[in-house]
C-alpha positions as CSV (number, residue, x, y, z in Angstrom):
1,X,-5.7,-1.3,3.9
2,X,-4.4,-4.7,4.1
3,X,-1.5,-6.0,1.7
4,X,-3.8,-7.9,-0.6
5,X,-5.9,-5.1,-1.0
6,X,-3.5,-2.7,-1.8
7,X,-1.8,-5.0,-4.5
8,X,-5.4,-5.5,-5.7
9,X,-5.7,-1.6,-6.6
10,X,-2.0,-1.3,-8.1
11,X,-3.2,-4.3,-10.3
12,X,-6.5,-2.7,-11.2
13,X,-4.6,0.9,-12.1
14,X,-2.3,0.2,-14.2
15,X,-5.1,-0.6,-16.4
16,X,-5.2,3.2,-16.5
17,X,-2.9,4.9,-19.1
18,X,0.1,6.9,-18.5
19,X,0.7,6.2,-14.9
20,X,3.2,3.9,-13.7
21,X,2.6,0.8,-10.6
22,X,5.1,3.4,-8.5
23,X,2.5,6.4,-9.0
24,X,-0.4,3.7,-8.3
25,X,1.1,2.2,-5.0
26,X,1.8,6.2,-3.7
27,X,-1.7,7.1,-4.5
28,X,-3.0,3.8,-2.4
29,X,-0.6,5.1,0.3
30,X,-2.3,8.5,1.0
31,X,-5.9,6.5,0.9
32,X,-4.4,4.0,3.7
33,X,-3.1,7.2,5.6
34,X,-6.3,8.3,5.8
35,X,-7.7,5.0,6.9
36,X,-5.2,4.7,10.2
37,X,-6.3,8.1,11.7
38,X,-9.5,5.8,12.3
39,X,-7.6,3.3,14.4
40,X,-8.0,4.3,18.1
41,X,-5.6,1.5,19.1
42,X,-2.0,3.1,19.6
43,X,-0.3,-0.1,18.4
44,X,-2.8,-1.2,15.6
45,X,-2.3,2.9,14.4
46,X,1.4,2.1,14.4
47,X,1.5,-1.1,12.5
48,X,-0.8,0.4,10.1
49,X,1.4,3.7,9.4
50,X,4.3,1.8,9.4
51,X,2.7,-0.3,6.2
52,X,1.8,2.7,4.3
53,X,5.0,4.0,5.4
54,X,6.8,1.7,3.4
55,X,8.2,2.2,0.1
56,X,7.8,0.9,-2.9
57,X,10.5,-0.8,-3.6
58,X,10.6,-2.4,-0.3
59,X,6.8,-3.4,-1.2
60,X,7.7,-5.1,-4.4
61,X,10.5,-6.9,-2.8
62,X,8.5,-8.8,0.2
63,X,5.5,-8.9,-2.9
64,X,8.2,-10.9,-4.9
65,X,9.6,-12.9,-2.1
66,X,6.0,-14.0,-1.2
67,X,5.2,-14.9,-4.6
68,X,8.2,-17.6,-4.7
Protein backbone atom coordinates (compact mmCIF):
# COMPACT_ATOMS: atom_id res chain seq x y z
CA UNK A 1 0.00 0.00 0.00
CA UNK A 2 1.40 3.22 -1.18
CA UNK A 3 1.57 6.35 1.29
CA UNK A 4 -1.47 8.10 -0.17
CA UNK A 5 -3.41 5.18 0.09
CA UNK A 6 -2.73 4.37 3.44
CA UNK A 7 -3.48 8.05 4.61
CA UNK A 8 -6.63 7.67 2.46
CA UNK A 9 -7.99 4.78 4.82
CA UNK A 10 -6.83 6.46 8.24
CA UNK A 11 -8.93 9.45 6.87
CA UNK A 12 -11.92 7.30 5.89
CA UNK A 13 -11.76 5.38 9.57
CA UNK A 14 -11.90 7.74 11.80
CA UNK A 15 -15.21 8.31 10.52
CA UNK A 16 -15.79 5.12 12.55
CA UNK A 17 -16.56 5.73 16.34
CA UNK A 18 -14.41 4.88 19.20
CA UNK A 19 -11.17 4.12 17.47
CA UNK A 20 -8.44 6.47 17.35
CA UNK A 21 -6.03 7.45 13.75
CA UNK A 22 -3.14 5.31 15.90
CA UNK A 23 -5.53 2.15 15.94
CA UNK A 24 -6.55 3.05 12.24
CA UNK A 25 -2.86 3.34 10.79
CA UNK A 26 -1.88 -0.22 12.84
CA UNK A 27 -4.87 -1.84 11.33
CA UNK A 28 -3.64 -0.53 7.63
CA UNK A 29 -0.25 -1.90 8.70
CA UNK A 30 -1.17 -5.61 9.12
CA UNK A 31 -3.31 -5.22 5.51
CA UNK A 32 0.04 -3.79 3.82
CA UNK A 33 2.02 -6.76 5.60
CA UNK A 34 -0.03 -8.94 3.94
CA UNK A 35 0.32 -7.19 0.66
CA UNK A 36 4.47 -7.43 0.61
CA UNK A 37 4.58 -11.36 1.01
CA UNK A 38 3.23 -10.88 -2.77
CA UNK A 39 6.39 -9.01 -3.85
CA UNK A 40 8.78 -11.51 -5.33
CA UNK A 41 11.41 -8.76 -5.66
CA UNK A 42 13.92 -9.04 -2.63
CA UNK A 43 14.41 -5.24 -2.66
CA UNK A 44 10.79 -3.98 -3.62
CA UNK A 45 9.74 -6.71 -0.39
CA UNK A 46 12.17 -4.73 1.63
CA UNK A 47 11.17 -1.22 0.88
CA UNK A 48 7.63 -2.29 1.29
CA UNK A 49 8.14 -3.90 4.98
CA UNK A 50 10.27 -1.27 5.87
CA UNK A 51 7.01 1.28 5.09
CA UNK A 52 4.61 -0.79 7.08
CA UNK A 53 7.29 -1.10 9.48
CA UNK A 54 7.15 2.30 10.38
CA UNK A 55 5.51 3.83 13.22
CA UNK A 56 3.10 5.98 13.64
CA UNK A 57 4.50 8.74 14.92
CA UNK A 58 7.21 8.71 12.50
CA UNK A 59 4.25 8.54 9.78
CA UNK A 60 2.60 11.56 11.04
CA UNK A 61 5.79 13.47 11.20
CA UNK A 62 7.10 12.97 7.29
CA UNK A 63 2.84 13.32 6.71
CA UNK A 64 3.18 16.76 8.37
CA UNK A 65 6.43 17.78 6.91
CA UNK A 66 5.05 16.94 3.41
CA UNK A 67 1.94 18.87 4.01
CA UNK A 68 4.12 22.27 4.64
Amino acid sequence: MDRDALSWLCCAALLLPGCTAEQIYSSGQAWQRNQCVKILDQAEYERCMRDADMAYDEYKRRKEAEEQ
